[in-house]
N, C-alpha and C positions, 0 to 999 in steps of 0.2 A: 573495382577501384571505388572506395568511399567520393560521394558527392557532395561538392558547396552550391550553394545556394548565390546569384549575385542578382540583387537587385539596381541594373542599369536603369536611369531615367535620361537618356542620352548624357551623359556627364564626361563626354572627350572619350582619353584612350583608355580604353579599357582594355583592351587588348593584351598589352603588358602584364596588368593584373590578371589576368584569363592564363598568360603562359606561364607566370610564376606560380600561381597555384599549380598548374599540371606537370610542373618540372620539380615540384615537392610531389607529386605523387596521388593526385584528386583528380575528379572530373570538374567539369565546370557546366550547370544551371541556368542559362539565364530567366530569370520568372519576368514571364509575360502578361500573366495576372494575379489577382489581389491571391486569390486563393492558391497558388502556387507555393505559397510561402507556409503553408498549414504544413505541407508534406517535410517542408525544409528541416535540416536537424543542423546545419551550420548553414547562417544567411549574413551576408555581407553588404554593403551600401557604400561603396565608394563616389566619390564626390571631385570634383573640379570645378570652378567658378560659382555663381551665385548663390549664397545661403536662399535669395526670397524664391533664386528660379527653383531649386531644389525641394524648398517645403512647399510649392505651391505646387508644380510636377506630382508630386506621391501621395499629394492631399486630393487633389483633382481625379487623381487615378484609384484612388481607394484603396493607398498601400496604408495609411496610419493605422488604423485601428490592427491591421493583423500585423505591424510590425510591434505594435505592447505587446498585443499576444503571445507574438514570439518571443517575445523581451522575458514576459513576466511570466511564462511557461518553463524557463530557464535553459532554455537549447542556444547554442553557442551563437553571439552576435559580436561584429565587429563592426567600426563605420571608421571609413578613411578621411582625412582633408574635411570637408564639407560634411562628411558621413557623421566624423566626432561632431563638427557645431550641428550641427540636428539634435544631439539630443539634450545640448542646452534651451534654454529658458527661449533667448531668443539674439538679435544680432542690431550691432549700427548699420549693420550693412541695408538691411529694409525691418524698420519697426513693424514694420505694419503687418507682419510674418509672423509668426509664433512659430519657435521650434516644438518638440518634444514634449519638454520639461522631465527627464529621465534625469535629468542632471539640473542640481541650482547652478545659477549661474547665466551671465548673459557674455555677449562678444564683443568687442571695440575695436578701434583701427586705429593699426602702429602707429605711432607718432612718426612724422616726416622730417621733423625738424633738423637731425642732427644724423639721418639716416634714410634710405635710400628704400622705397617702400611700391611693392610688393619684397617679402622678405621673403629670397629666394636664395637656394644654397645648402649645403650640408651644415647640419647645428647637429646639437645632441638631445637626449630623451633621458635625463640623468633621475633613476628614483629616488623621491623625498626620503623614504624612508630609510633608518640605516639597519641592518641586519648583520649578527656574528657572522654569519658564513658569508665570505665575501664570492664567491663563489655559485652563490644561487644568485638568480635576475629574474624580475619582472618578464613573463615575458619574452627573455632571452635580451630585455634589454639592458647591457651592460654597458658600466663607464667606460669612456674609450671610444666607443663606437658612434657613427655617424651616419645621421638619415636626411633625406633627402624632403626639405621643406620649397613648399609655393605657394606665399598666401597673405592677404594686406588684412586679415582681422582672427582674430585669437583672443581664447580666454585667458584673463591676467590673472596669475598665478597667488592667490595668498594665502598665506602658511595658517593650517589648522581649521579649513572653512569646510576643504572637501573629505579630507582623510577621516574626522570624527564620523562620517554617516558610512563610513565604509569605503571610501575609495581608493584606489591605491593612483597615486600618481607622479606621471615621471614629467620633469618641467626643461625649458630650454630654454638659454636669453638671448637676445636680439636687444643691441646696445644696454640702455638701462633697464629694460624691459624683460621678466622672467613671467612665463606665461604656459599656459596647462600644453607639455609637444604628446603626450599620451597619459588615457587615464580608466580604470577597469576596474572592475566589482563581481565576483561572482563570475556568470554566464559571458559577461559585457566587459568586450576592449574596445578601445577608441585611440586613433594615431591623426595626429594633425599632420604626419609627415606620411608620406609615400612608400610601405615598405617596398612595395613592386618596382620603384625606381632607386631603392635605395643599395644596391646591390647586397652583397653575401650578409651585412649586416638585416636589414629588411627582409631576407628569407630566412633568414631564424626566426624575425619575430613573428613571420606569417604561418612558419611552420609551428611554434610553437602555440599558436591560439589554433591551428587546424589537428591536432593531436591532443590539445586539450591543457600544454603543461605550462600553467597557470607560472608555477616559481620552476626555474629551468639553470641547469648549467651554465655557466657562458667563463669564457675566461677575461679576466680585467686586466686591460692593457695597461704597461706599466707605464709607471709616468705621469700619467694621467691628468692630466688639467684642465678644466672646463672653460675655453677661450673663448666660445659663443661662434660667430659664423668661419668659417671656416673658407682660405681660400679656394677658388674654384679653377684646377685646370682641365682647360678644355681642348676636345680637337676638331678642327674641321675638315673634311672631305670633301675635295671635288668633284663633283661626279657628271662622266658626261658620254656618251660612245664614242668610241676609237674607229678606225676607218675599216673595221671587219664588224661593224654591229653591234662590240659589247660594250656594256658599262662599265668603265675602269674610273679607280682615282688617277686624277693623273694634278698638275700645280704647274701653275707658270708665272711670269710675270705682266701683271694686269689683264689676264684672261688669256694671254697668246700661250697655249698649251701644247705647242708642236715643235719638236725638236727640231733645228736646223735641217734645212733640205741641202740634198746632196745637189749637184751640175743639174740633173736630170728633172728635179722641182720640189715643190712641198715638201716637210719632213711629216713624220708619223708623228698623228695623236701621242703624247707621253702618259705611258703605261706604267703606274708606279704599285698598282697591285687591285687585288680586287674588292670590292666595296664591302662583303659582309662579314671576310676574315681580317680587314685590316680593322674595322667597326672593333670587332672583338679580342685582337689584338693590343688595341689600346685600354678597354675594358680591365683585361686580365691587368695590364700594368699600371692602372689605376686611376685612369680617366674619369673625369667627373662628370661629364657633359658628350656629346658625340654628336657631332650637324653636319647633316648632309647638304650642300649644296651642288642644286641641279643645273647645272652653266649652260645647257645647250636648251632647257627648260622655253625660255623666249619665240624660239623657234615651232615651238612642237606642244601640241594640245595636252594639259597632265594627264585628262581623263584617259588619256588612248595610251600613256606612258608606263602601260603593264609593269616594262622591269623594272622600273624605280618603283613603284609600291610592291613592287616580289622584294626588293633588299631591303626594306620598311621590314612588311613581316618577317622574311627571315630575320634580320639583326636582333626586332624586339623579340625573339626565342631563345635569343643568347647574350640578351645586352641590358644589363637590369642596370642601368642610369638613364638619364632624361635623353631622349631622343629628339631633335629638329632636323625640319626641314626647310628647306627654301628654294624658290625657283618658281614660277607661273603660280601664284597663289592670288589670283585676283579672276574677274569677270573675263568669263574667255566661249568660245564655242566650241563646241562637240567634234567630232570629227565627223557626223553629220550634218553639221550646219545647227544645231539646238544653242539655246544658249544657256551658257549653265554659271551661276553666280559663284565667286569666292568665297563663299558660305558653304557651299555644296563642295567643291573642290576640296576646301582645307578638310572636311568632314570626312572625304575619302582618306585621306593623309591620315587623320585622326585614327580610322578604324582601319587603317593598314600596320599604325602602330607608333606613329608621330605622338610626341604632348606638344611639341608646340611646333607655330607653324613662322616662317620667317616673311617680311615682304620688304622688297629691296626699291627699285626702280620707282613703280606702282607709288609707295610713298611719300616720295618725294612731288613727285602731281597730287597727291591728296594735300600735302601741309601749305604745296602754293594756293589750292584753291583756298585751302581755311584761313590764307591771308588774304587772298582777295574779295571772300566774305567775312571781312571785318572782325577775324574769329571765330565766327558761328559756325557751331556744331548741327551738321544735318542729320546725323546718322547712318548717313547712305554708304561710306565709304567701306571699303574689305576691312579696315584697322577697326573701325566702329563696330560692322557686324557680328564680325568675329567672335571679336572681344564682349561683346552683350551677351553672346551665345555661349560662350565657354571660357568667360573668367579672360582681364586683362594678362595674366597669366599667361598664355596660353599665343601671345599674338607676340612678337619681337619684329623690331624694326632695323633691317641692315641699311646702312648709308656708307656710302664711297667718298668723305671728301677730299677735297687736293688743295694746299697752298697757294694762295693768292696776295703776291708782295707785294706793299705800298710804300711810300716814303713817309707818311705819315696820316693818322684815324681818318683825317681829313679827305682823303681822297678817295673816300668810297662811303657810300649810303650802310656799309654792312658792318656787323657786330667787328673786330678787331682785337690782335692782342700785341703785347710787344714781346717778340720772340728772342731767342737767346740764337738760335738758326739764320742767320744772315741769309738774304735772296741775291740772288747772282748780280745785282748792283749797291749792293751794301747794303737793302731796306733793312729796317731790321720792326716794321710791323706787318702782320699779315690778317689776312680773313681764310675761313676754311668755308671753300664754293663746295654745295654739293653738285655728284655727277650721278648721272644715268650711264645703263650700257657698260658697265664693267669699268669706268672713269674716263669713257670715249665722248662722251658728251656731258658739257659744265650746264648747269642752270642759275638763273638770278635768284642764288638761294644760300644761304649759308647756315651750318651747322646746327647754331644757338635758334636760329628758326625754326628747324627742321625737329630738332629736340625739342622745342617746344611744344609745338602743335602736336606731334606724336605723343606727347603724353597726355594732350588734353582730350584727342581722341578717345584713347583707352589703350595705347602700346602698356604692355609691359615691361619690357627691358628692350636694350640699344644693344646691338653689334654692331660696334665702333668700327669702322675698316677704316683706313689712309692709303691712298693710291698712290705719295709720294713714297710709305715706307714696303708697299706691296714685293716682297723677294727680296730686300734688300737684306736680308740677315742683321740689321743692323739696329735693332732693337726699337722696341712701342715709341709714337709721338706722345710723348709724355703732354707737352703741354695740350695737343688737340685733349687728348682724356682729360687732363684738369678743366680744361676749358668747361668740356661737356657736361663733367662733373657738378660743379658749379651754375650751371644751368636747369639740371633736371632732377625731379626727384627719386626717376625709376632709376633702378640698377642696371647700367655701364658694364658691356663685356666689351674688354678691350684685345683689338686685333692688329695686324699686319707688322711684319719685324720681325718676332721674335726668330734668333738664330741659337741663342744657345740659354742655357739655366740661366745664369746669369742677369738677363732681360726680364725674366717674371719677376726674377726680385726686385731689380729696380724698378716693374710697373709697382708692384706690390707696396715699395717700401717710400716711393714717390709719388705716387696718385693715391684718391680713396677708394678706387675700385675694389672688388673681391672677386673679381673673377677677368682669365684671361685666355686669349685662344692660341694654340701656337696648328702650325697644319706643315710646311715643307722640312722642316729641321728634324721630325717626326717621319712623314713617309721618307725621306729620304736614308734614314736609318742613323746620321748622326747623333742623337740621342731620343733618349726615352722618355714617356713621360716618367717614370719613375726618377728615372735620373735627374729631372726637372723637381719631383715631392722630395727627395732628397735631399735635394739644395736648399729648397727652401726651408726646410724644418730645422736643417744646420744651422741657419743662417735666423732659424728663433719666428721663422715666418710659419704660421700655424695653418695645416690641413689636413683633408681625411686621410689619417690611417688605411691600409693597403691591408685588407682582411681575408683572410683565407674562406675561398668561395665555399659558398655551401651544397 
């Protein structure tokens, strides 16, 4: 089997991209030193979080000079995410870094103002150029299709700067903002998007630079129109052992996952199927996201939690969209008594096959503390480290909050809204208290706080839960998500409610979120996700096409 070449500098999961390559038909390299790369005939540089930790890693390590070599030898290079800004000029992210320069050009970060930033989510990768045969693509990248972006700084796209020296490139917009999503010459492709996360779309284009065919078939999906992000449905899974030992998904209401007990006591763990074929069952039907959450996690040391990181690697071998996790991802001890930091822990997650890692509980203690120091950022915390280490990207923050009704702002020191939901004596204003514990225990903390400080730490996006709408089939608390909204600038994945299609449209068409989680309406077999992209495409609400896998 022909060999790639991957040049890891710890850059998250790489793993993903390790089985996408070998499910095209490669082995897979990793080069452990400089002169590895001499032998290389296809070398790759994928990339997740910091442009300055990246060029400073492979400059330190004495990969630069033999990656021109390799460049300018002309044997086949690609660089992903952070791989493409490498071989510009240089980034706002750290001036003081010098990329490449294989490419003019320098990077910026999204404007926030009017959008929600890290820009995260399926966009498109549409070529400048137009060509008679509508038929051939860059690449294999065709209109229509949709790849899988995560990332606050991109080069801004301007007509006739890169194509005159030879570049071919394909652009994507993000609100007003159209900016380089891939861009190639020769030997050299660059993807600002994820093909290993981007499903059947993303292994064309990875197979297609690993076979060499530079301008490639693709068929252009009809229709076609360039809407820019795309919304995001997502599913999540519970995961936790049943009372014979294994790891099943199972969904209850506010944690309590056991079926009614008979005279005789307890009922059994609910059994709703098992973790790495329902993972891929939702895949096939068009899932855009897939989180696992670990419920019993609390209890039980991660590092000693074999099975959960066995349904990690197996799923990333069959599951080419963004994988999470969440459950025990902070400072914990070994099951020998060691003490082992949430740096270390998420890192096993990471190279079990996670991209991003979730922290729930733990959170909420971090953003009280950051109020009770006046603000100040220490760095110490699992959202801070993390996130230094592997890109804000890379860290989400789940909160549980619950309805808290007053009669009026006045009776409570906390943020408030005036709700259209009456509370059981007619209030009709309320605050949303965060909880720990599954929504078993309230803290003096509310929502708009709790969003705050997590973004200032370095979270990248919020998974919105509400413990009042948790099973209720009765669709998303619209107003807690606007609340949210309205408060933060990262991207809001909005959760708890949904029962049927109908609820994504109305988060979708009510809130400004782009992305949303549905988990019991799904295992349960009531509907599909498809059934859910369906509706909403009917209904003029724009998302990824459902592509025949590769």
């Amino acid at each position: 089997m022909p060999t790639v070449h991957l040049l890891d500098y710890v850059a998250g999961n790489v793993r993903s991209l390790v089985n996408a390559i070998e499910k095209i038909g490669y082995t897979v390299e990793l080069v452990k030193d400089p002169k590895d790369i001499e032998s290389a005939e296809r070398l790759i540089l994928p990339g997740v979080g910091h442009f300055g930790h990246c060029l400073t890693r492979i400059s330190q390590d004495g990969y630069v000079r033999h990656v021109r070599k390799h460049i300018e030898s002309g044997k086949s290079f690609m660089g992903i995410c952070v791989g493409l800004q490498a071989l510009f000029e240089g980034s706002a992210e750290n001036h003081a870094v010098p990329g490449l320069g294989i490419i003019p050009g320098r990077l910026t970060r999204f404007d926030d103002l009017n959008k929600s930033v890290p820009h995260i989510g399926w966009n498109s990768a549409t070529v400048t150029e137009r060509f008679d045969d509508d038929s051939k693509a860059f690449y294999g990248l065709g209109n229509g299709s949709k790849y899988y972006y995560v990332h606050s700084y991109a080069v801004p796209y301007k007509e006739n700067v890169l194509e005159p020296n030879g570049w071919t490139v394909a652009t994507a917009r993000y609100g007003d903002e159209t900016f380089v999503g891939a861009i190639g010459r020769g030997n050299v492709l660059a993807t600002q998007f994820h093909p290993e996360k981007s499903g059947a779309a993303g292994l064309k284009v990875l197979r297609a630079f690993l076979e060499g065919r530079t301008w490639s078939s693709t068929a252009k999906i009809q229709g076609h129109i360039d809407q820019g992000l795309t919304r995001r449905v997502i599913v999540c899974l519970d995961v936790r052992t049943n009372d014979q030992g294994d790891l099943v998904v199972t969904k209850g209401d506010q944690y309590d996952v056991r079926d009614k007990g008979n005279e005789t006591g307890q009922g059994q763990v609910r059994n709703l199927g098992k973790p790495v074929e329902m993972a891929r069952k939702y895949y096939e039907q068009g899932a855009d996201e897939i989180i696992f959450l670990n419920i019993t996690s609390f209890r039980n040391c991660p590092l000693a939690d074999i099975p959960m990181l066995e349904i990690l690697r197996q799923t990333s071998e069959k599951v080419f969209v963004p994988l999470t996790i969440g459950g025990g991802i902070r400072d914990t001890l070994d099951a020998d008594g060691t003490e082992v930091s949430a740096l270390e822990v998420a890192k096993l997650y990471f190279n079990s096959g996670a991209d991003k890692v979730s922290i729930g509980s733990d959170a909420v203690a971090v953003a009280e503390a950051y109020f009770h120091n006046d603000r100040k950022v220490t760095g110490a915390s699992a959202v801070e480290i993390i996130s230094a280490a592997y890109g804000n990207q890379a860290v989400v923050v789940s909160v549980d909050p619950r309805r808290v009704y007053v009669k009026s702002p006045g009776d409570t020191m906390h943020h408030t809204i005036k709700t259209t939901q009456l509370g059981p004596s007619g209030e009709d204003h309320c605050w949303f208290q965060c909880t720990i514990k599954g929504g078993r225990e309230g803290r003096d903390l509310d929502v708009q706080q709790l969003a705050l400080a997590v973004e200032a730490l370095g979270a990248g996006e919020i998974l919105l839960n509400c413990i009042d709408k948790d099973g209720s089939s009765s669709g998303f608390d619209l107003e807690l998500i606007n609340d949210v909204k309205r408060t933060t600038k990262i991207p809001v994945i909005a959760s708890s409610g949904a029962g049927v299609p109908s609820h994504f449209e109305d988060v979708f068409r009510y809130t400004t979120t782009h992305a949303a989680l549905g988990a019991g309406m799904f295992h349960r077999g009531e509907h599909t996700v498809k059934d859910v992209k369906d509706h909403l495409a009917s209904r003029g609400l724009f998302v990824r096409p459902i592509e025949q896998r590769d």
